[in-house]
N, C-alpha and C positions, 0 to 999 in steps of 0.2 A: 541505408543510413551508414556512415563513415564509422568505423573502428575508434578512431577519436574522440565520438560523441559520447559511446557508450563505454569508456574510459572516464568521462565525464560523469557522467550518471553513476558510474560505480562507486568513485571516488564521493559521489556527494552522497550516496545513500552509506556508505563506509562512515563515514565523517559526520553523517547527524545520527544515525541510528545506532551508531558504535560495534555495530557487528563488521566482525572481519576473519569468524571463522569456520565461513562459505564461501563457498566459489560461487559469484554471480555471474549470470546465464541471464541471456533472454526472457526464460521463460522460468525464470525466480518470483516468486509471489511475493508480496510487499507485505499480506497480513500471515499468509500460514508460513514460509521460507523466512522470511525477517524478524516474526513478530512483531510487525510494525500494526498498532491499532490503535480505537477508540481518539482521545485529543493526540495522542504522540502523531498519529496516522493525518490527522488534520492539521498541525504544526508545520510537517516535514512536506504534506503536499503545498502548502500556504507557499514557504521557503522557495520549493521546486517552481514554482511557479514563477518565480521573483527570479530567482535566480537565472532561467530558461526561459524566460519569458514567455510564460505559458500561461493561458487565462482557463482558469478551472472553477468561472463563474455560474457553468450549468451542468458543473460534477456533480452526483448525489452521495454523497459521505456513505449515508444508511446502506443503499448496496452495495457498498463493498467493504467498509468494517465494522466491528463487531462493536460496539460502547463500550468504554469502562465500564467494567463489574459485570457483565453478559456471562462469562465462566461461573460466575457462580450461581447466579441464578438456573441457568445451565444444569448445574451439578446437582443443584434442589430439585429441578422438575425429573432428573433422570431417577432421585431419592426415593422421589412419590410416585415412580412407575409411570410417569407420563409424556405423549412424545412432545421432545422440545426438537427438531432440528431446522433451526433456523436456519438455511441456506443462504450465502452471500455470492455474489459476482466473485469474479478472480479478477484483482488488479496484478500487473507484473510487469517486470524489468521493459520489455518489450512493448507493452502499452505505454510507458513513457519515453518512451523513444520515439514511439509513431508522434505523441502529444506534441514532443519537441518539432516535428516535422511540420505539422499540423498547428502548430500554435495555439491548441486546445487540447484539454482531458473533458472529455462528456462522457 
């Protein structure tokens, strides 16, 4: 993939997510590097898609971010001595790069 594109992508996650005081890399995480989650995470991939024309009709949200309010339920169950660690997928810089190639995020 072109230098170009991912000038692109940087620029677009710079510009909807408002973060700009990371260096993004390839291998920048969209929910743990950006704190991009729950609807914001859903919003910015909707956009991405539109954008890039990228069809992200058989992505599943739930693996790879966390819902609104998850931290603190989170927080409760660590309160009460109990294991919460809910594991997610790692989405990143790099997986939407391949998307854009691919024409799909699954």
């Amino acid at each position: 993939m072109n230098n170009d594109v991912f000038k692109r992508i940087e620029k677009f996650l710079i510009t909807e997510s408002l973060v700009d005081y990371i260096e993004i890399t390839k291998d920048t995480t969209i929910e743990g590097d950006l704190g991009i989650t729950g609807d914001d995470a859903y919003d910015i991939l909707v956009k991405f898609s539109e954008v890039f024309n990228v069809n992200i009709s058989n992505f599943d949200f739930k693996k790879y971010f966390h819902e609104e309010g998850d931290w603190v339920f989170g927080w409760l169950f660590k309160l009460l001595n109990r294991k919460n660690k809910v594991k997610k997928n790692i989405l990143t810089v790099g997986d939407l790069e391949k998307a854009i190639e691919l024409g799909k995020l699954e």
